[in-house]
PAMITI-851284 format. One record per residue (C-alpha): x, y, z; residue number from 1. Coordinates in pm, 1 decimal, padded with zeros to 6 digits. Last residue first. Layout:
// PAMITI-851284
X_Y_Z_NUM
...
This chain:
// PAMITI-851284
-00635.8_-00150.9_-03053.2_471
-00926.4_00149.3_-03038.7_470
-00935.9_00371.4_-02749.2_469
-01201.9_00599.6_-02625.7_468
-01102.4_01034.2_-02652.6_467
-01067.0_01277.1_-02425.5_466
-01029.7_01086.3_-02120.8_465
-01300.3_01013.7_-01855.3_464
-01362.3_01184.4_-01580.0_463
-01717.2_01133.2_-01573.1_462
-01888.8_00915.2_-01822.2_461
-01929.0_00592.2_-01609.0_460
-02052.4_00339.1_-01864.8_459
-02340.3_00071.8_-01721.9_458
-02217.3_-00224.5_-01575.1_457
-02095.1_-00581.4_-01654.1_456
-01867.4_-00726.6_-01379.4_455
-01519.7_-00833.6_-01268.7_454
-01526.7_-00897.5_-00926.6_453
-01537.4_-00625.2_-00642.3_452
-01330.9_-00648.4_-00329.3_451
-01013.7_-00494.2_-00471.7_450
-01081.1_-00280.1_-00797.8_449
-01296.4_-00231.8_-01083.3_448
-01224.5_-00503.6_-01337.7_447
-01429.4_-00392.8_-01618.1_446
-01685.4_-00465.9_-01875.1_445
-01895.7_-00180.5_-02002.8_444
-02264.7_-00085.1_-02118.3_443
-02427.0_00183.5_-02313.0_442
-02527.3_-00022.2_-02570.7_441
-02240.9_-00165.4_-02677.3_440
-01995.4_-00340.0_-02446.3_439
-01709.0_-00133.0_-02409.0_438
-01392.4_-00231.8_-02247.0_437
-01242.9_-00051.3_-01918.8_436
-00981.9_00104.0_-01864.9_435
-00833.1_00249.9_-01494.1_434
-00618.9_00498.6_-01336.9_433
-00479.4_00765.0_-01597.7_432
-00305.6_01010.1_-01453.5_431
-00006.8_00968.8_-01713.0_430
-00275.2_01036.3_-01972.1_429
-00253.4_01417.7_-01859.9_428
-00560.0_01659.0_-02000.8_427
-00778.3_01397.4_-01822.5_426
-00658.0_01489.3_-01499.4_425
-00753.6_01159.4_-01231.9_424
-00776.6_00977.9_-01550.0_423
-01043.2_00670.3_-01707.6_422
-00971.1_00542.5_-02001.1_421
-01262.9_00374.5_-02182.8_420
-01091.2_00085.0_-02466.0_419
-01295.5_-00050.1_-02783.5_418
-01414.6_-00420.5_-02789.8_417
-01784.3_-00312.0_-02881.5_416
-01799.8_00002.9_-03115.9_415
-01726.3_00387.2_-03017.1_414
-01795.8_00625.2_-03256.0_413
-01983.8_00856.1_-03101.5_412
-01744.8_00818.1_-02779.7_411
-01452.3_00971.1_-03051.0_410
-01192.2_00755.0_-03160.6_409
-00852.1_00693.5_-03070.0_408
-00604.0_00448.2_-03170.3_407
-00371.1_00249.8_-02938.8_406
-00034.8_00339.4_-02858.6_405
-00086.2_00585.8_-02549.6_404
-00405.8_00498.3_-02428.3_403
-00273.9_00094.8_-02335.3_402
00058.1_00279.1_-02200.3_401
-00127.4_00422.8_-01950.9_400
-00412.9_00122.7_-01929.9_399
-00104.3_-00076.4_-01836.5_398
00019.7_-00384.7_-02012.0_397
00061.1_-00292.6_-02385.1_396
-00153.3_-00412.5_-02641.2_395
-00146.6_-00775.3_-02913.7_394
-00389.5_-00793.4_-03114.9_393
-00519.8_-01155.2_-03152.4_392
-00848.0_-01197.0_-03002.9_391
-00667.4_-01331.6_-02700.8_390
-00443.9_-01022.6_-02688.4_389
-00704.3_-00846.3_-02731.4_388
-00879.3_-00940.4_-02381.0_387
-00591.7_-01071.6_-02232.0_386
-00467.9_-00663.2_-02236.1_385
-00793.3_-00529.1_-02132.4_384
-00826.6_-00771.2_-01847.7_383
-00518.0_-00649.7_-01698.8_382
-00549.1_-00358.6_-01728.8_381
-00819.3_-00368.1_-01507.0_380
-00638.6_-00577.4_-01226.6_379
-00721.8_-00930.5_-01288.8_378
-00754.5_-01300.0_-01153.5_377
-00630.7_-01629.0_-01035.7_376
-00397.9_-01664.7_-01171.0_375
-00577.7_-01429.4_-01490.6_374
-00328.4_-01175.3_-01519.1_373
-00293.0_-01000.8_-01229.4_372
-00171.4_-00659.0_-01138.5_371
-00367.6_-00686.1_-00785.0_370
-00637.8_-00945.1_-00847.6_369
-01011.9_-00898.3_-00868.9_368
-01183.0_-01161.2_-00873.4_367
-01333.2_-01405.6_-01173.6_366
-01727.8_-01315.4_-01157.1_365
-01723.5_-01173.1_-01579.4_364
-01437.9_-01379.8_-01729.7_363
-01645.1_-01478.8_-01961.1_362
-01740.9_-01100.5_-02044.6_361
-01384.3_-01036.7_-02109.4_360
-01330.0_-01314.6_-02372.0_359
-01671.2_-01187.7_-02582.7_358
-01540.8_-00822.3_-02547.8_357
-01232.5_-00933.7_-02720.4_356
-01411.4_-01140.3_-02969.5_355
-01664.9_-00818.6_-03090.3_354
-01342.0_-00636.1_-03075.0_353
-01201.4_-00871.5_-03365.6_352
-01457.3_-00881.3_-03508.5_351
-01449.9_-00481.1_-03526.0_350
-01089.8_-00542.7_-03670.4_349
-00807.6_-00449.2_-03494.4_348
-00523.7_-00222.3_-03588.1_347
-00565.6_00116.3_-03392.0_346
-00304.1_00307.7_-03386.1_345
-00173.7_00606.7_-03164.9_344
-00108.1_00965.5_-03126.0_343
-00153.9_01143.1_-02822.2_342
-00392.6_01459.9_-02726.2_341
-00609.4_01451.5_-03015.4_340
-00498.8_01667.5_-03330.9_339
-00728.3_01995.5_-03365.5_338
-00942.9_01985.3_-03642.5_337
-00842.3_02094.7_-04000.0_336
-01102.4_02347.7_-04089.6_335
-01349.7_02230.1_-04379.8_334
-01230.4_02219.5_-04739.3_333
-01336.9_02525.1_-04899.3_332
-01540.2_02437.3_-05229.4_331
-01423.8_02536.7_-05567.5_330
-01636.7_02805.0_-05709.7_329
-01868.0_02620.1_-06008.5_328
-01737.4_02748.1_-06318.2_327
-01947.4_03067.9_-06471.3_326
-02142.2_02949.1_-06768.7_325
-01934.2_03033.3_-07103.8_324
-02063.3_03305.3_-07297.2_323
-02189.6_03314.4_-07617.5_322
-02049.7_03330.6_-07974.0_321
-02215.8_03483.0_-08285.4_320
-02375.9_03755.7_-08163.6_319
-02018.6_03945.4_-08030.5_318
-01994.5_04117.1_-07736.8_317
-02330.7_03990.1_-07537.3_316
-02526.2_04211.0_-07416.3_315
-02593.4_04183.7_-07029.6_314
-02882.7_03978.7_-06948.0_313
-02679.3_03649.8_-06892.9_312
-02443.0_03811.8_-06659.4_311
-02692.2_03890.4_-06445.4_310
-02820.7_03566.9_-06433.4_309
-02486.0_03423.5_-06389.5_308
-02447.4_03600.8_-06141.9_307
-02827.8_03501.8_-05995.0_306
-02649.4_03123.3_-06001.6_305
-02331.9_03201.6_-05825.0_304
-02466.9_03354.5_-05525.1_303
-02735.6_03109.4_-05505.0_302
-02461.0_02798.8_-05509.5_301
-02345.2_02650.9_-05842.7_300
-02568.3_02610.2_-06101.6_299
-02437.4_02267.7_-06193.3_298
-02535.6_02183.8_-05813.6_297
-02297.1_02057.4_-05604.0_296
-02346.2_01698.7_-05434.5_295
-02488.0_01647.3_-05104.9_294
-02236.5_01423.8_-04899.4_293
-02418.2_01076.4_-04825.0_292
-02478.8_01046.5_-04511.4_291
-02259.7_00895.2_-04222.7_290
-02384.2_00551.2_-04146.4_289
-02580.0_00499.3_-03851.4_288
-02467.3_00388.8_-03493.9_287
-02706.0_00292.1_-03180.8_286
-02447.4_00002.7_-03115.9_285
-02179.7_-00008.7_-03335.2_284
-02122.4_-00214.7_-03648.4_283
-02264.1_00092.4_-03835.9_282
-01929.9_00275.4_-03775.6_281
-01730.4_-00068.9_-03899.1_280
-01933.6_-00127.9_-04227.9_279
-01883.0_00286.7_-04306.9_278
-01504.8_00206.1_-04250.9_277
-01259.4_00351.8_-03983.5_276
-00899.7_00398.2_-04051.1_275
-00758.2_00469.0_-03693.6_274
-00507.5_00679.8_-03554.0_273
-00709.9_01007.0_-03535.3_272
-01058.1_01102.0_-03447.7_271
-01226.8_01456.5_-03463.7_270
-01161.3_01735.9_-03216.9_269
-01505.8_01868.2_-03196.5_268
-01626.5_01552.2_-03152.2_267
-01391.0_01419.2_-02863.9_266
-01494.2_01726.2_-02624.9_265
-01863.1_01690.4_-02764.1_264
-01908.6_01351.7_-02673.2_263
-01654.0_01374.1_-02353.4_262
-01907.2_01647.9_-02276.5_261
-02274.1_01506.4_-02356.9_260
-02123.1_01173.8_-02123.5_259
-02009.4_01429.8_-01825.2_258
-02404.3_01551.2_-01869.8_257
-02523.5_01250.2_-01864.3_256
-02347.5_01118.1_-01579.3_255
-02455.1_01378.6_-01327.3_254
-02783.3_01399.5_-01433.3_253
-02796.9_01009.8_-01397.7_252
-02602.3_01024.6_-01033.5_251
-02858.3_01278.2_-00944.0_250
-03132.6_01050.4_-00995.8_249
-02986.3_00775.1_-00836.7_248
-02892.9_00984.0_-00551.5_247
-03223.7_01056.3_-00489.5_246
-03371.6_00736.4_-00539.2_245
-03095.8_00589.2_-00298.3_244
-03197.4_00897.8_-00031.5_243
-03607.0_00807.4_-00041.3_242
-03480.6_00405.4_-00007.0_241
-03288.5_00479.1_00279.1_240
-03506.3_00700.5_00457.8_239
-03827.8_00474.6_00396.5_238
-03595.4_00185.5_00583.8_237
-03546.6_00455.0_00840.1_236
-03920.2_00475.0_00849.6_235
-04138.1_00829.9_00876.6_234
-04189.6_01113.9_01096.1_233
-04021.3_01347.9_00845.5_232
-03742.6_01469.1_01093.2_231
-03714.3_01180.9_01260.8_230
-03670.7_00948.0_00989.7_229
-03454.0_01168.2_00833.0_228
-03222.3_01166.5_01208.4_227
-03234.3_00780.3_01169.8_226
-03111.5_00758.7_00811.9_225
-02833.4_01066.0_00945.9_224
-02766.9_00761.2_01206.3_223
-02734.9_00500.1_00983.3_222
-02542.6_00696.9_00691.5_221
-02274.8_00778.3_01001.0_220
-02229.1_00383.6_01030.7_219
-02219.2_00273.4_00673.4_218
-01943.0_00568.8_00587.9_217
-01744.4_00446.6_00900.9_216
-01743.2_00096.7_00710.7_215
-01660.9_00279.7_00380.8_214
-01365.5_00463.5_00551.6_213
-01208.2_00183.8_00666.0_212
-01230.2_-00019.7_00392.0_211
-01119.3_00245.0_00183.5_210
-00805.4_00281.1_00392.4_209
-00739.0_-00060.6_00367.8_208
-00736.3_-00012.7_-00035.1_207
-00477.1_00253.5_00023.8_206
-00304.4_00053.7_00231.9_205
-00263.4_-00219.1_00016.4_204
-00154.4_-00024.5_-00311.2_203
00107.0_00198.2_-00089.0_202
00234.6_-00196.9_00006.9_201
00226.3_-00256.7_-00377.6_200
00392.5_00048.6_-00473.1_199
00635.6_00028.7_-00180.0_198
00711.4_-00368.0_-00345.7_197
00724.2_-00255.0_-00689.0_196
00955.7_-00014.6_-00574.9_195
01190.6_-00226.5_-00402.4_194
01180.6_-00449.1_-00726.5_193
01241.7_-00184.5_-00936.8_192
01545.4_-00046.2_-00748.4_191
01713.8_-00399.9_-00768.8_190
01645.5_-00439.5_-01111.3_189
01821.4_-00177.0_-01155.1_188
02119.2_-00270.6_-00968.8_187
02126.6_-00630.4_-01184.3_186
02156.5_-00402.8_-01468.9_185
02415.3_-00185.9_-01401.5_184
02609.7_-00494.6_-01287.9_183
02497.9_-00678.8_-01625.4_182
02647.0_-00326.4_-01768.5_181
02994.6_-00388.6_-01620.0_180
03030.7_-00716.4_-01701.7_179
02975.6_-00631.7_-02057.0_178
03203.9_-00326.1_-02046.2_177
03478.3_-00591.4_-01868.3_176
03384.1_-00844.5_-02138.5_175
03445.7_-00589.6_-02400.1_174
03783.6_-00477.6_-02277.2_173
03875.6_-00817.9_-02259.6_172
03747.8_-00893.5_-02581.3_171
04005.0_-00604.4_-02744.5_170
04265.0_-00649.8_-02531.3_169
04260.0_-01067.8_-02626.8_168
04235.9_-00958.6_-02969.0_167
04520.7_-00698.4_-02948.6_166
04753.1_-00952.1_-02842.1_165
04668.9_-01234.0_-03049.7_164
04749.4_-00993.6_-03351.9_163
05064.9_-00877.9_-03219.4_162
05187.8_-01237.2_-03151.3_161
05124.8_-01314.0_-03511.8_160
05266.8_-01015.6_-03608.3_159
05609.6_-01103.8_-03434.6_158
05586.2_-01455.1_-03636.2_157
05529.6_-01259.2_-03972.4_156
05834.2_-01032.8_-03852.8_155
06066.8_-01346.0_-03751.3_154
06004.1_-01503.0_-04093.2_153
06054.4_-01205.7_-04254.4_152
06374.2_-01136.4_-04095.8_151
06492.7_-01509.1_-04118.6_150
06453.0_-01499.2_-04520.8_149
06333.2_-01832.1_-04632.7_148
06531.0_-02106.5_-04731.2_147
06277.2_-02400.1_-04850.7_146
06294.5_-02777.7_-04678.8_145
06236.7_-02644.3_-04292.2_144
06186.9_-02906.9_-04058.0_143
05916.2_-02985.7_-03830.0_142
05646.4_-02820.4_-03963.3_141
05394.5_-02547.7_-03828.3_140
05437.1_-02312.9_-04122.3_139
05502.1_-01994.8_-03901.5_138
05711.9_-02170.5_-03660.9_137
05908.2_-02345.6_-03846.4_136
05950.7_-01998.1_-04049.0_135
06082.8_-01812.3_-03733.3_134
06373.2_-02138.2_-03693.6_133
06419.1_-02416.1_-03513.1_132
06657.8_-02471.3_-03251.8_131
06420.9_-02726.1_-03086.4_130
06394.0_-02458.4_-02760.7_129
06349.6_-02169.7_-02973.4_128
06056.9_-02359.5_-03166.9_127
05868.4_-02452.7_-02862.4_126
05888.5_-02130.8_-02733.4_125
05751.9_-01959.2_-03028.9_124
05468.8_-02238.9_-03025.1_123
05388.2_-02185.1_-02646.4_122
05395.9_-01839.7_-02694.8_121
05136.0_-01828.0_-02979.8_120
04945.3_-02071.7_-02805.0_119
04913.1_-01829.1_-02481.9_118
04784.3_-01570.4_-02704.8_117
04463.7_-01815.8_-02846.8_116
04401.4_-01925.4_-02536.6_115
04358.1_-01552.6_-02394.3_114
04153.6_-01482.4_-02690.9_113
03929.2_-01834.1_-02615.1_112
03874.6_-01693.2_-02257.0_111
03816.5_-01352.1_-02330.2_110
03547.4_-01474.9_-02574.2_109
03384.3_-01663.2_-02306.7_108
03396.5_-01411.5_-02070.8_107
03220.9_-01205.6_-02373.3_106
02951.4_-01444.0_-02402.3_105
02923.4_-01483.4_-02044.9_104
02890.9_-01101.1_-02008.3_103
02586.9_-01115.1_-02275.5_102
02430.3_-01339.9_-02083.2_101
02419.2_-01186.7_-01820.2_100
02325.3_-00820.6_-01944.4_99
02029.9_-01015.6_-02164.3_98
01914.7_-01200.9_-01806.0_97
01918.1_-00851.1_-01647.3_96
01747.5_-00664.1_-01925.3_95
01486.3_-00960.6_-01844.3_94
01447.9_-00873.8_-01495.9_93
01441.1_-00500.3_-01567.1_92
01142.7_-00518.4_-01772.1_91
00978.2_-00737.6_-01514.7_90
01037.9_-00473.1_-01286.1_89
00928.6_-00180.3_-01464.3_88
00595.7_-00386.2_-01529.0_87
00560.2_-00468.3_-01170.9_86
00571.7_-00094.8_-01121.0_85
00320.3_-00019.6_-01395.1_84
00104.4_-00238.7_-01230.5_83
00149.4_-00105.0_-00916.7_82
00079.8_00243.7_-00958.2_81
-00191.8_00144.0_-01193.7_80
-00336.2_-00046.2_-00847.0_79
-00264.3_00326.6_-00673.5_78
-00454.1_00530.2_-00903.2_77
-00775.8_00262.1_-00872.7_76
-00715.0_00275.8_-00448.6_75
-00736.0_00651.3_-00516.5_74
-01027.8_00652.9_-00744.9_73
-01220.1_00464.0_-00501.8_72
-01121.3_00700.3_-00203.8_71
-01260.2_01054.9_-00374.4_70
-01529.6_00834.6_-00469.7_69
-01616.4_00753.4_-00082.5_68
-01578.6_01076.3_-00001.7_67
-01813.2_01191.0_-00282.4_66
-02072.5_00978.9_-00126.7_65
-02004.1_01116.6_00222.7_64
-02030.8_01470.3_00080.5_63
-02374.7_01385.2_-00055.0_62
-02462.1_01241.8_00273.6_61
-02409.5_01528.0_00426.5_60
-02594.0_01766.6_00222.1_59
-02868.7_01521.6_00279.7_58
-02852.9_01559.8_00629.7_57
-02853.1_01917.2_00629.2_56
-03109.1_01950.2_00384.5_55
-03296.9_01789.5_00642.1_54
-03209.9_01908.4_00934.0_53
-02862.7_01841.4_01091.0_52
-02847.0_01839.2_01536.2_51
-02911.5_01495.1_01547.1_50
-02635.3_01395.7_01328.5_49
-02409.6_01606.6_01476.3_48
-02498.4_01475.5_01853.5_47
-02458.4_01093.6_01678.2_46
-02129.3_01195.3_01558.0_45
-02021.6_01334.5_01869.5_44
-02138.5_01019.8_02058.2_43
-01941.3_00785.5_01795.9_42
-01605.9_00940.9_01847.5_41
-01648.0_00969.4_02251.3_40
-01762.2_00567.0_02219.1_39
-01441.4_00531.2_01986.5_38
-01262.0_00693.2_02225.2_37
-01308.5_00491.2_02506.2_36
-01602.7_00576.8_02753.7_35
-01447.3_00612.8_03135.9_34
-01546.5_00351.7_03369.0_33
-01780.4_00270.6_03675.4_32
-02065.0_00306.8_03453.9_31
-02363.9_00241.9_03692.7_30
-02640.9_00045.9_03528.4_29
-02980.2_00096.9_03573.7_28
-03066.3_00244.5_03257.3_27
-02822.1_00500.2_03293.0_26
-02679.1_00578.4_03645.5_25
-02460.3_00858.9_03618.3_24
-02127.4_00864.9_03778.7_23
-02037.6_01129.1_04052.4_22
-02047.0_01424.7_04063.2_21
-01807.3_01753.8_03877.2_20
-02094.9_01921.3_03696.1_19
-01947.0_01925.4_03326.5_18
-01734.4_01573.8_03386.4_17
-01979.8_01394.0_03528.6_16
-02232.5_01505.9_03263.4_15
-01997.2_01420.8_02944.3_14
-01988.7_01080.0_03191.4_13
-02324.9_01042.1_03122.3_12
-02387.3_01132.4_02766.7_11
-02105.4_00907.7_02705.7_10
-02295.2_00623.3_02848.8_9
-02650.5_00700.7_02688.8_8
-02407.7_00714.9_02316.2_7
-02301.8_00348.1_02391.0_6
-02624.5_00254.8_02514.9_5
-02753.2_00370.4_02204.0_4
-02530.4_00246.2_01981.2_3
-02563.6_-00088.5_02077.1_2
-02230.1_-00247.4_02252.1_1
């Protein structure tokens, strides 16, 4: 039904119900029944947006923006959810299949040791019921051609039992520990699987819910486009474009001062984890070479060199030698910086990143796929990981455990191929939600989240982590 017939037919029965008659006739048409609740739902919305002025409306559309971010982030939180979940679980799978096997091995060793004691019997009895001796049955002949002691030969016969005996206790008791730990196992794996399965299910609604909200987003942005339009006597079509230029604008204040932060943030606490080369910093985009560290003067610094001055004037002690020139002071080494958050280290090569990025950006249009791995698509760890892992290097699965081993270097730094870690707290990696890989140039390759392909797109500076990674 259009909206406005929909609001006209609230409007009438909010008029039934204030004066107590009879239906309204709107347009012509009697409504002989009650609006549902979506029509209540979308009148009130319509009286709000009519009743906002301008900075009203805009304020509003602000908060619908961050709403919508708000949502984003939580169906990228709940994806890492999931892939670390079906991580877990394919962990547990093969700890399973290494607990199995492991029991057979041991079942099989309990077997043989069990063998093993029932020959000894066999042969003991065998020999009692031929009348031969202990030593018949140690040597495993038929007849006996040396005299041997019948003590000795009874105790070596007795410690052949022994022996058999403690061998099958001991590989019993390790096939029952064995057995016990594939159970342990094959329990685990149970839990992970059950939560892979909520975290997947949390995963789906969460991206429903974004859905949802982005469709009810569309509609209320209509009608405060409409109520602009009003207001300033102009287009809704104006509206829109007047509101995307504004929010562009603040979008690119926004960013650049979260970028100016992680820059600074990551600068003042220097890199760690990775051994990076003059050729590698200048491999980056926009990156120079650090300069040449100004040498000391054989005066020394100003202080030192009006010292020596001074010292020079005074008379010397005896005419026949002179004095020394004051040494140089030693310089202070600068202040250690503070370590970054988590260790790590980086081991590729920047051709190597440069053949990462080149892998991800030909998967640029393949869908996004909840914790997949390219059949027939990608989460955004996902993509990092068959990324360098095709260029050689091999990284973790998640983008939690991707930030925790790899390198780190500051955004100044950054070169094509290197990591962008995105965290709901960036003091805490284990909020981390997303990762992307850098392009150069300001740009980034990523696989967002449900309903949006991988892509190429400008770098998103807010919230990320202290520091970029390097594999």
């Amino acid at each position: 039904m259009p909206r406005t017939r929909r609001a006209a037919r609230v409007t009438s029965w909010v008029a039934v119900a204030l004066l107590g008659g009879a239906p309204v006739v709107t347009g012509g048409v009697a409504w002989a029944e009650p609006p549902s609740d979506d029509d209540v739902a979308a009148a009130h919305a319509a009286a709000d947006a009519a009743a906002l002025d301008v900075a009203g409306a805009q304020s509003r559309l602000d908060a619908i923006r961050a709403e919508l971010g708000r949502a984003e982030a939580a169906v990228q939180t709940a994806a890492e959810d999931y892939a670390e979940a079906r991580e877990a679980l394919a962990d547990a799978k093969r700890e399973t299949a290494q607990a199995r096997e492991r029991a057979n091995r041991a079942q099989r060793a309990e077997d043989a040791a069990r063998g093993t004691l029932a020959e000894a019997y066999r042969t003991t009895a065998r020999a009692n019921e031929n009348g031969l001796g202990p030593l018949d049955v140690v040597a495993g002949a038929r007849d006996v051609g040396d005299v041997v002691s019948g003590e000795a030969a009874q105790r070596a016969v007795d410690r052949k039992v022994a022996g058999a005996l403690a061998l099958q206790a001991d590989v019993r008791s390790a096939a029952r520990n064995a057995d016990a730990r594939w159970q342990a196992a094959r329990a685990a794996q149970q839990d992970a699987s059950a939560a892979a399965e909520a975290a997947f299910a949390t995963a789906r609604r969460t991206a429903a819910d974004l859905t949802a909200r982005t469709a009810a987003a569309e509609d209320e942005r209509d009608r405060l486009f409409a109520r602009l339009a009003d207001l300033r006597s102009t287009s809704v079509e104006l509206e829109r474009q007047r509101e995307a230029d504004r929010q562009e604008r603040a979008a690119a204040a926004s960013e650049a001062a979260a970028r100016e932060r992680a820059e600074d943030a990551a600068s003042s606490g220097g890199s760690s984890g990775t051994s990076e080369t003059t050729a590698d910093r200048a491999d980056a985009p926009g990156a120079q070479a650090d300069p040449e560290p100004e040498r000391p003067r054989s005066g020394g610094t100003d202080d030192g060199a009006r010292a020596d001055d001074e010292r020079q004037a005074e008379p010397a002690p005896q005419p026949t030698r002179t004095r020394e020139p004051a040494p140089d002071p030693a310089p202070r080494p600068d202040p250690k910086p503070d370590p970054p958050p988590v260790s790590g280290v980086g081991q590729g090569s920047a051709a190597q990143g440069r053949e990462a990025l080149a892998w991800a950006r030909s998967k640029i249009g393949t869908p996004y796929q909840w914790g997949g791995d390219g059949d027939p698509g990608y989460d955004c760890s996902g993509l990092t990981s068959g990324a360098w892992n095709a260029a050689g290097v091999w990284i973790t699965r998640t983008s939690r455990s991707q930030y925790l081993t790899v390198g780190k270097v500051s955004y100044d730094r950054m070169r094509p191929g290197d990591l962008i870690f995105y965290a709901n707290d960036t003091s805490d990696p284990s909020t981390i939600r997303h990762v992307a890989i850098y392009a150069g140039g300001g740009m980034m390759v990523e696989a967002p989240r449900p309903g949006i392909d991988v892509r190429e797109t400008p770098v998103r500076w807010d919230e990320v982590m202290p520091y970029a990674g390097r594999p």
